[in-house]
TORTOR-53488 format. One record per atom (N, C-alpha, C, CB): residue in one letter; chain; x, y negated, z negated. Coordinates in steps of 0.2 Angstrom, whole numbers, plus 5000, padded with zeros to 4 digits. Each point is the difference from the previous one (the first is absolute). Glycine has a CB too. Example, Ala and Ser with C-alpha at 12.3 -4.5 7.8 and 13.67 -1.06 7.14 Angstrom:
BEGIN
+---------+--------+------+------+------+
: residuo : cadena :   xx :   yy :   zz :
+---------+--------+------+------+------+
:       A :      A : 5066 : 5028 : 4961 :
:       A :      A : 4996 : 4994 : 5000 :
:       A :      A : 5004 : 4994 : 5000 :
:       A :      A : 4991 : 5006 : 4994 :
:       S :      A : 5007 : 4989 : 5010 :
:       S :      A : 5004 : 4994 : 4999 :
:       S :      A : 4996 : 4995 : 4997 :
:       S :      A : 5006 : 5003 : 5010 :
+---------+--------+------+------+------+
***
This chain:
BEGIN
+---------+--------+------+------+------+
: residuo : cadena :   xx :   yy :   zz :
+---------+--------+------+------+------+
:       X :      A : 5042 : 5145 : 5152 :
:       X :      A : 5004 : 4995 : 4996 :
:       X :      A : 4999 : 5001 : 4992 :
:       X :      A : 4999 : 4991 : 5010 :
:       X :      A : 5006 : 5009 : 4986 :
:       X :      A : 4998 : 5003 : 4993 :
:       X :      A : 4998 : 4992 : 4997 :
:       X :      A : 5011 : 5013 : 4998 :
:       X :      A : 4986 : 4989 : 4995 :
:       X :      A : 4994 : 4997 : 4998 :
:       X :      A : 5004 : 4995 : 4997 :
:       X :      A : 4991 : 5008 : 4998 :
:       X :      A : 5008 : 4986 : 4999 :
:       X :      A : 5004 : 4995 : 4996 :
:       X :      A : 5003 : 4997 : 5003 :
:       X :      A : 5001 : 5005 : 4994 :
:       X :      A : 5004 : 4988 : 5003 :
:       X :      A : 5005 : 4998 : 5003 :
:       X :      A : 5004 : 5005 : 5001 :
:       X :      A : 4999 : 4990 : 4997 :
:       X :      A : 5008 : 5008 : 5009 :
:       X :      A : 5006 : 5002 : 5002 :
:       X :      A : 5004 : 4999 : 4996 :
:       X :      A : 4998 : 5000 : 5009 :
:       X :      A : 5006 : 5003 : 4989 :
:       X :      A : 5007 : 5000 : 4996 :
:       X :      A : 4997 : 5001 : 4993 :
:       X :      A : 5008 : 4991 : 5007 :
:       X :      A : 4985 : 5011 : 4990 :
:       X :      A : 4999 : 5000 : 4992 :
:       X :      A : 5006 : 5003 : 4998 :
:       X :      A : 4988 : 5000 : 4999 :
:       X :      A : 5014 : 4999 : 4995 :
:       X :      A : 5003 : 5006 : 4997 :
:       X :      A : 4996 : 5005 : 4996 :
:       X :      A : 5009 : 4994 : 5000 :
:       X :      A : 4993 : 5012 : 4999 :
:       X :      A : 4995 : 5005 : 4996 :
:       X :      A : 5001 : 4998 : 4994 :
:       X :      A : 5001 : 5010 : 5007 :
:       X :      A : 4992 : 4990 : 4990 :
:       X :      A : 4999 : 5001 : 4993 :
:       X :      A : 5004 : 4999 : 4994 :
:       X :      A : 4995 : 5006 : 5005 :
:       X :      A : 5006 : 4991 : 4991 :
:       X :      A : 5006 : 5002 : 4997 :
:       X :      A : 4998 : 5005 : 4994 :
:       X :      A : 5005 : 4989 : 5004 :
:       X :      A : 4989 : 5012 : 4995 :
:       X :      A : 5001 : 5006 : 4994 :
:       X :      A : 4999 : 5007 : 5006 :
:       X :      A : 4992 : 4993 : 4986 :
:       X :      A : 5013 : 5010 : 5015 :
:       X :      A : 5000 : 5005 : 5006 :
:       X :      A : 5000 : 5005 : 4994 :
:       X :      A : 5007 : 4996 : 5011 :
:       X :      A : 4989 : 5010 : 4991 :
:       X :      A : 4996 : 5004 : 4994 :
:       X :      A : 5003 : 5006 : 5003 :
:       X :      A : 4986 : 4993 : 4996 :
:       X :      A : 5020 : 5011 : 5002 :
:       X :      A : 5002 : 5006 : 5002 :
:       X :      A : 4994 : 5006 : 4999 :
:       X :      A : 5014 : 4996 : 4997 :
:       X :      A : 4980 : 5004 : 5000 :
:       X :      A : 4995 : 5002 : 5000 :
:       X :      A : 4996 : 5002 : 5004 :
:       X :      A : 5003 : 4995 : 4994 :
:       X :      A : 4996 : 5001 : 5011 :
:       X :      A : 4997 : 4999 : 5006 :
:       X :      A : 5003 : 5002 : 5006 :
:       X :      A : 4996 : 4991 : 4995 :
:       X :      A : 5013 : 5011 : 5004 :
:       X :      A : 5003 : 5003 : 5005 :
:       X :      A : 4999 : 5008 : 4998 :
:       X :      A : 5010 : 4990 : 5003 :
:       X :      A : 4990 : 5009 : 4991 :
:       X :      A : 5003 : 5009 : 4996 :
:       X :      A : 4992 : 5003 : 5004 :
:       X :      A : 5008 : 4999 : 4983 :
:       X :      A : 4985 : 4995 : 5017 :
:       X :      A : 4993 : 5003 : 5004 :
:       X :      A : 5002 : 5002 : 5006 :
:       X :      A : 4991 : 4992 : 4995 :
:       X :      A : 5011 : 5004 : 5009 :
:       X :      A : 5000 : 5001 : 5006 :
:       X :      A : 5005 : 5005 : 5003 :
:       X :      A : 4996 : 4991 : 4998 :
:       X :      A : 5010 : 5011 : 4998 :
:       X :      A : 5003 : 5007 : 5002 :
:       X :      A : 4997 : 5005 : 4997 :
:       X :      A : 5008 : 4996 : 5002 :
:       X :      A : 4989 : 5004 : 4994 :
:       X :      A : 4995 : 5007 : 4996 :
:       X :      A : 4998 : 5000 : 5005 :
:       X :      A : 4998 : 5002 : 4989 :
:       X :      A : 4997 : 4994 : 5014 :
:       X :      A : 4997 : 5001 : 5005 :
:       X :      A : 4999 : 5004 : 5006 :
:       X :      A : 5002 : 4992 : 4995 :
:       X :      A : 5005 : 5003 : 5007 :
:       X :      A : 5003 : 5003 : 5008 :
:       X :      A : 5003 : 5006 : 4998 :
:       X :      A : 5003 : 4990 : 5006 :
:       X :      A : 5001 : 5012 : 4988 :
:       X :      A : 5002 : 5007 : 5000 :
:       X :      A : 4994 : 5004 : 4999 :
:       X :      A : 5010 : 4998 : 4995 :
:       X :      A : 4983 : 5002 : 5001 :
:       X :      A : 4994 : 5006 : 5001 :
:       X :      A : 4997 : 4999 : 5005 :
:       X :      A : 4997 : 5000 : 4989 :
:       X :      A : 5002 : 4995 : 5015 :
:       X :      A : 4998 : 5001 : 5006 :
:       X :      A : 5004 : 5003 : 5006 :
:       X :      A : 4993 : 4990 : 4997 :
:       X :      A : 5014 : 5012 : 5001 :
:       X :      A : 5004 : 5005 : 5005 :
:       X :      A : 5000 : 5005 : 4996 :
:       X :      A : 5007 : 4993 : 5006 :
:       X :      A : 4988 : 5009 : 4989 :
:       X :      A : 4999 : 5006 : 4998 :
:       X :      A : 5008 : 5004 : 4994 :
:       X :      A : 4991 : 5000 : 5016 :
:       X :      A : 5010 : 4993 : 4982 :
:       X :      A : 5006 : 5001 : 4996 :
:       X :      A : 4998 : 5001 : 4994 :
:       X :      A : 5006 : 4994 : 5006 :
:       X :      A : 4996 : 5011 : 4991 :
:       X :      A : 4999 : 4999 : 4991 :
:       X :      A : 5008 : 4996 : 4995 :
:       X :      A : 4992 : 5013 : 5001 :
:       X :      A : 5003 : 4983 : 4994 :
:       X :      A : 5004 : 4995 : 4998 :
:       X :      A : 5005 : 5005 : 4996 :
:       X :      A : 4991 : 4989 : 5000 :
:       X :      A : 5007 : 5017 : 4997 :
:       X :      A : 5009 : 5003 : 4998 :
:       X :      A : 5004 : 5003 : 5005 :
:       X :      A : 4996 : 5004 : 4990 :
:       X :      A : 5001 : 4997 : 5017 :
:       X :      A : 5005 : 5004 : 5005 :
:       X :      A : 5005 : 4993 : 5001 :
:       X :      A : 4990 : 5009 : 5009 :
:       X :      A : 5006 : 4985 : 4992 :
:       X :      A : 5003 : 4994 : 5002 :
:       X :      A : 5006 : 4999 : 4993 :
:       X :      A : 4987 : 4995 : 5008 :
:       X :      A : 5010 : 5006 : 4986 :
:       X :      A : 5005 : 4999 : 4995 :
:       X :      A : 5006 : 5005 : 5002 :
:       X :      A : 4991 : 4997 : 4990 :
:       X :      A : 5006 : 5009 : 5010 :
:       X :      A : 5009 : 5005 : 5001 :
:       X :      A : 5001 : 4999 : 5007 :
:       X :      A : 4999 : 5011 : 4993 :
:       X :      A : 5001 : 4987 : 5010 :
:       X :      A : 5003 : 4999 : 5006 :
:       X :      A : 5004 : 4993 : 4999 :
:       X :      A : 4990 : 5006 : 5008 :
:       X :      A : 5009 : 4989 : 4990 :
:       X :      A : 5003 : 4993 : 4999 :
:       X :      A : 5005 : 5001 : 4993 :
:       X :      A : 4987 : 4993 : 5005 :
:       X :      A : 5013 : 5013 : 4990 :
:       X :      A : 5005 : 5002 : 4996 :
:       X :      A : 5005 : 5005 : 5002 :
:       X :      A : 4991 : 4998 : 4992 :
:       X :      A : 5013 : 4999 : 5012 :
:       X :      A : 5005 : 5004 : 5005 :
:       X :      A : 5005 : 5005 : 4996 :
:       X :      A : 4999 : 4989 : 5007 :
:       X :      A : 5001 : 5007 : 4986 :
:       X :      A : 5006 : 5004 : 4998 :
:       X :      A : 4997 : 5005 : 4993 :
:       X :      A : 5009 : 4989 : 5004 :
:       X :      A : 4982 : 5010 : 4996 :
:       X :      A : 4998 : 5008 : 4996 :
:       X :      A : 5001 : 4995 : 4994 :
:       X :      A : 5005 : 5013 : 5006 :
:       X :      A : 4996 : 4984 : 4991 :
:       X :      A : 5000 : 4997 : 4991 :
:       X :      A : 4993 : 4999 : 4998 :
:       X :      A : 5011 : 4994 : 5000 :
:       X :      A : 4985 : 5007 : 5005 :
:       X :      A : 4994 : 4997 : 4996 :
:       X :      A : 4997 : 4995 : 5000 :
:       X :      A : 5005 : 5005 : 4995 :
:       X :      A : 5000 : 4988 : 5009 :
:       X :      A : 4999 : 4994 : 4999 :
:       X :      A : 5002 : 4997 : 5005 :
:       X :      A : 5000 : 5002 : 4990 :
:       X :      A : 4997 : 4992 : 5014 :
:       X :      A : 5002 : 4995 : 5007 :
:       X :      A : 5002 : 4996 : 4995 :
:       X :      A : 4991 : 5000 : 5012 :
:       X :      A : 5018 : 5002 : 4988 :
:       X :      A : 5004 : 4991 : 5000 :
:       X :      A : 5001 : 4994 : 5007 :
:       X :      A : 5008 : 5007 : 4993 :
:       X :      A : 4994 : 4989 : 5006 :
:       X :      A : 4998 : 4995 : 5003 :
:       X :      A : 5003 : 5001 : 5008 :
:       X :      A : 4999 : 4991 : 4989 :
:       X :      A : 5008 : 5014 : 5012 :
:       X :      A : 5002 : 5002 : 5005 :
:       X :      A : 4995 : 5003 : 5006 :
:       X :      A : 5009 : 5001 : 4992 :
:       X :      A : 4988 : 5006 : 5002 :
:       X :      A : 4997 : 5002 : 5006 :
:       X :      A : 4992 : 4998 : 5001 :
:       X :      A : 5009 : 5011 : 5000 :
:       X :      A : 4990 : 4983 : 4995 :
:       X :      A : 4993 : 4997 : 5002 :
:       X :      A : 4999 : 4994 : 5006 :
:       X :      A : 5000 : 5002 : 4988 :
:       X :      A : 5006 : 4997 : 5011 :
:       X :      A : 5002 : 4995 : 5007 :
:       X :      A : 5003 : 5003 : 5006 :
:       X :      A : 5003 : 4993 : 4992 :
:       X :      A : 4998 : 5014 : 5008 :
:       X :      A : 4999 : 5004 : 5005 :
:       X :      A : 4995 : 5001 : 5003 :
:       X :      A : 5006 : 5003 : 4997 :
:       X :      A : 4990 : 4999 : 4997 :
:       X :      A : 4994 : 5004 : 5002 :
:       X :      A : 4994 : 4991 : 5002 :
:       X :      A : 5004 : 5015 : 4988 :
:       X :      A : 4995 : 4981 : 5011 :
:       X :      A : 4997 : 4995 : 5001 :
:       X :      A : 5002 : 4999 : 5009 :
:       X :      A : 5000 : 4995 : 4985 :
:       X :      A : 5008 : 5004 : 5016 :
:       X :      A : 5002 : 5000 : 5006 :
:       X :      A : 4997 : 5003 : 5005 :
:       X :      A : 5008 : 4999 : 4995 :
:       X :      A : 4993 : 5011 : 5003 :
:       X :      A : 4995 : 5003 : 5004 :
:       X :      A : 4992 : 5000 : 5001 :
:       X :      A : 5008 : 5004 : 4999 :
:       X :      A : 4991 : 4993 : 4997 :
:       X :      A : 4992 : 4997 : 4999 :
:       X :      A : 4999 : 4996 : 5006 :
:       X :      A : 4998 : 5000 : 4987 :
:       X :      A : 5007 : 4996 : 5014 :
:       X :      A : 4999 : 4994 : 5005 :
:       X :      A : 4996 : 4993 : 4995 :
:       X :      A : 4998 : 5011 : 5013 :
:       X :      A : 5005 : 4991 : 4982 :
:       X :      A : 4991 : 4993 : 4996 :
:       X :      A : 5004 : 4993 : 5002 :
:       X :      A : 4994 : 5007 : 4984 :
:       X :      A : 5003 : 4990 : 5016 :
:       X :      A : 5003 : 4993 : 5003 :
:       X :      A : 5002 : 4998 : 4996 :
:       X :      A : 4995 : 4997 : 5006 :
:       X :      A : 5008 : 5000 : 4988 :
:       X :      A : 5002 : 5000 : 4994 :
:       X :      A : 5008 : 4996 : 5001 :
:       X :      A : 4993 : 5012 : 4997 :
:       X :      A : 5006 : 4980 : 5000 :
:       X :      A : 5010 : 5000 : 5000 :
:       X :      A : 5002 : 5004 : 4994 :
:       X :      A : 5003 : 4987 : 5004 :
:       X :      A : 5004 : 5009 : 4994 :
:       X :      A : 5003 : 5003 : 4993 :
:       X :      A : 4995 : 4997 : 4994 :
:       X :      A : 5014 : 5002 : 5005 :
:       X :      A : 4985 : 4993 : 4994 :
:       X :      A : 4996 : 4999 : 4996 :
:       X :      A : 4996 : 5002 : 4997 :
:       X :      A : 5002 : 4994 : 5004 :
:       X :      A : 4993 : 5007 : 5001 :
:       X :      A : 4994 : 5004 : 4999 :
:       X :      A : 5000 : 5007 : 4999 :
:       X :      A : 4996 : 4993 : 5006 :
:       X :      A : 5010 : 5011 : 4998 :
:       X :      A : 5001 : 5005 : 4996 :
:       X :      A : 5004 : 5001 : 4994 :
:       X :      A : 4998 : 5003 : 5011 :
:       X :      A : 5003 : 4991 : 4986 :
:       X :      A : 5002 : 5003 : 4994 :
:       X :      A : 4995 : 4999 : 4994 :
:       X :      A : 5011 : 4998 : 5004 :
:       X :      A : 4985 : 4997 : 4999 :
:       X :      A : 4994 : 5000 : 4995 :
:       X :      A : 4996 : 5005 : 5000 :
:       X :      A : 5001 : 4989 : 5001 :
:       X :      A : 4995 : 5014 : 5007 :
:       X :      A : 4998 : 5005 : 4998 :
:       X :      A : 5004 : 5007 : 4995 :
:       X :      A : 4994 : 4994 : 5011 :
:       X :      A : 5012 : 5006 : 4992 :
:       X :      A : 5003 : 5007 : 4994 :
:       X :      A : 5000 : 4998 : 4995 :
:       X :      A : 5007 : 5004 : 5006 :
:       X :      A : 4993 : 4990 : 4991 :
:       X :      A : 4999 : 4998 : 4994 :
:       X :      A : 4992 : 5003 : 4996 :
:       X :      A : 5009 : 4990 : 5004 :
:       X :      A : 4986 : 5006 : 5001 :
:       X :      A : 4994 : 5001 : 4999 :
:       X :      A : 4999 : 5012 : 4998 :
:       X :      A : 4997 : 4984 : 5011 :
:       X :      A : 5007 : 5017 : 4994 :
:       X :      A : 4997 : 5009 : 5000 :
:       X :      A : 5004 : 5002 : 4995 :
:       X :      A : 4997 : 5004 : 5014 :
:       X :      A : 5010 : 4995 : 4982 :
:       X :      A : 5004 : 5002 : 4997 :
:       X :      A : 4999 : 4997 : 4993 :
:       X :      A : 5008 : 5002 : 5009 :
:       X :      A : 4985 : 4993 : 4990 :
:       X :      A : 5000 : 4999 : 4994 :
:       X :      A : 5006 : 4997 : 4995 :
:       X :      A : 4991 : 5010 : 5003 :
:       X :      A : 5013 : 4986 : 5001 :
:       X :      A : 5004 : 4998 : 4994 :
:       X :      A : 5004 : 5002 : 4997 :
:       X :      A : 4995 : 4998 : 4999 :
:       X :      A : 5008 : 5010 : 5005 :
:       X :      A : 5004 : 5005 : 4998 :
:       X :      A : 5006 : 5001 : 5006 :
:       X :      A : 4989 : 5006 : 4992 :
:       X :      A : 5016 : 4995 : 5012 :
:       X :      A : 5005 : 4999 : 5003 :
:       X :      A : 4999 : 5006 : 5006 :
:       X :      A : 5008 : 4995 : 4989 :
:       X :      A : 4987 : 5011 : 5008 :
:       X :      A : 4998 : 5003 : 5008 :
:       X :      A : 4993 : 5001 : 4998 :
:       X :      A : 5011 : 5008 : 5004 :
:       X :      A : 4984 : 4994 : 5001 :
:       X :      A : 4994 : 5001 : 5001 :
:       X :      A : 4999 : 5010 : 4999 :
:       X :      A : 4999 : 4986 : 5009 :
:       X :      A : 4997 : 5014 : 4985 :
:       X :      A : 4999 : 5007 : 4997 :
:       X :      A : 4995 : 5002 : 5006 :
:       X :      A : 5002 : 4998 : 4986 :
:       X :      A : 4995 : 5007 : 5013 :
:       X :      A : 4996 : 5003 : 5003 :
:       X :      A : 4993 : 4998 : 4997 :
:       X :      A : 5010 : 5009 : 5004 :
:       X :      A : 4990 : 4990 : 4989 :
:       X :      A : 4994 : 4999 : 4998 :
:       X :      A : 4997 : 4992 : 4999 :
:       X :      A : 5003 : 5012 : 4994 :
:       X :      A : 5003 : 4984 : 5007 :
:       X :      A : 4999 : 4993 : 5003 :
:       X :      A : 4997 : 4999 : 5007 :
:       X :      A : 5009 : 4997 : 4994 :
:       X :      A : 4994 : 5008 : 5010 :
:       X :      A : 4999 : 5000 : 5007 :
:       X :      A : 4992 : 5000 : 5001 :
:       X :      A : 5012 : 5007 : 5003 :
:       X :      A : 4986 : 5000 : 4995 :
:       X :      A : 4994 : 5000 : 4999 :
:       X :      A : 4995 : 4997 : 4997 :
:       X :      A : 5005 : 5007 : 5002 :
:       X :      A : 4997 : 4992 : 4996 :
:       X :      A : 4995 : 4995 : 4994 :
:       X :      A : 4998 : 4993 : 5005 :
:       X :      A : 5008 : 5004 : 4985 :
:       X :      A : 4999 : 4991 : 5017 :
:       X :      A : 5000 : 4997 : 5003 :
:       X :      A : 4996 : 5001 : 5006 :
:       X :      A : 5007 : 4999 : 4994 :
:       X :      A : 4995 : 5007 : 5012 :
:       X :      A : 4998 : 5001 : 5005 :
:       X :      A : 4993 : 5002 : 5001 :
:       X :      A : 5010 : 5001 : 5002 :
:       X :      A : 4989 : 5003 : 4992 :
:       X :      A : 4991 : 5003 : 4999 :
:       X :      A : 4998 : 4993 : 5000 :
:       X :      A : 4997 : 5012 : 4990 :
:       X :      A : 5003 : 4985 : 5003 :
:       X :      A : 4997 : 4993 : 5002 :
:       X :      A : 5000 : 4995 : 5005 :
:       X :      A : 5002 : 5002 : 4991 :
:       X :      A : 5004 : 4998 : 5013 :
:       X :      A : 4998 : 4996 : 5005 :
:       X :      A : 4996 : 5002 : 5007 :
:       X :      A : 5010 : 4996 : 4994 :
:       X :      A : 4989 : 5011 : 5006 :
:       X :      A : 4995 : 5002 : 5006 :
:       X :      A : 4993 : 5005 : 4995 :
:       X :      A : 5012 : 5001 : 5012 :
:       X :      A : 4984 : 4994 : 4987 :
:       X :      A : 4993 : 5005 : 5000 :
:       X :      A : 4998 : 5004 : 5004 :
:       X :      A : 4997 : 4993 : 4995 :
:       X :      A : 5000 : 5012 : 5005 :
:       X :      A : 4997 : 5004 : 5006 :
:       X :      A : 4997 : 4994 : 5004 :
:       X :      A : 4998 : 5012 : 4994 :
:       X :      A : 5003 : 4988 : 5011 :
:       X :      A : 4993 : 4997 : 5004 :
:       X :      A : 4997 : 5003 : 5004 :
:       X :      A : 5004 : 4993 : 5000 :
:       X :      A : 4992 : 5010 : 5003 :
:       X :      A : 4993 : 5002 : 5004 :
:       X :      A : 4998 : 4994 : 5007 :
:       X :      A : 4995 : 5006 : 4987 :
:       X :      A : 5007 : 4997 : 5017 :
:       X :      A : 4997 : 4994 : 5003 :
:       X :      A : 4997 : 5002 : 5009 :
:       X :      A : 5009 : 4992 : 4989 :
:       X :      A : 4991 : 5013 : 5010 :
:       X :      A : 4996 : 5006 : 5006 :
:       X :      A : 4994 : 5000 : 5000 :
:       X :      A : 5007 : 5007 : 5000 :
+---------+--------+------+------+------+
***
């Protein structure tokens, strides 16, 4: 039985922070590098994940995510700017997965 009452609702400061952790995550622990994952998710070569193929690319992730939350996270990794650069990406994604050790 999960912890808490039934029916809470989540949080309301939902921190896209804490997802962008958890997919660096799960992407380095499948042995992914975060630029492979960048040019792979930049379908069309410009450089940059617009919101199309971000929302593809989130899809095949499988992340549990509604629309909401995925647009706040693309907000969160694109910095305010209309696609997610490569050096946002990273910046973001470094920061949201530190190395961890734990063998």
């Amino acid at each position: 039985k999960a912890p808490g009452p039934p029916g809470r609702p989540p949080p309301p400061a939902w921190e896209a922070a804490d997802v962008a952790v958890a997919w660096g995550a799960a992407l380095r622990a499948k042995g992914q590098d975060m630029r492979q994952v960048f040019n792979a998710l930049d379908e069309n070569g410009d450089g940059e994940i617009d919101t199309a193929e971000f929302e593809k690319g989130v899809r095949n992730e499988n992340l549990d995510l509604d629309m909401a939350k995925r647009a706040i996270l693309f907000e969160y990794l694109a910095q305010g700017t209309p696609a997610i650069s490569l050096a946002a990406w990273m910046s973001r994604m470094a920061v949201a997965s530190p190395p961890q050790d734990h063998h």
